[in-house]
C-alpha angles and dihedrals in degrees: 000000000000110000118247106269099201131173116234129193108229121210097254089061095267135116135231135208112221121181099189110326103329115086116229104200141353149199097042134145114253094249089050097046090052105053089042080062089055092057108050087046090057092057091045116104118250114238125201117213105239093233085068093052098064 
């Protein structure tokens, strides 16, 4: 199971990309830190729930 990548406002008006519970990167825009997001979405594996192979 992949773990969760969310974006998070900060409280100086950043935000922060988090996969799981470690944060990625930090102090971008939020334009920046979505499509960051994107990105990083994009490059992950797709996974097919094995109810859906049979």
């Amino acid at each position: 199971m992949q773990e969760a990548i969310r974006v998070k406002p900060t409280q100086d008006g950043t935000y922060t990309v988090y996969r799981g519970t470690m944060a990625l990167v930090a102090g971008l825009t939020r334009l920046q830190a979505e499509r960051y997001e994107a990105s990083i979405a994009r490059r992950q594996p797709r996974t097919t729930p094995i109810a859906m192979l049979g």
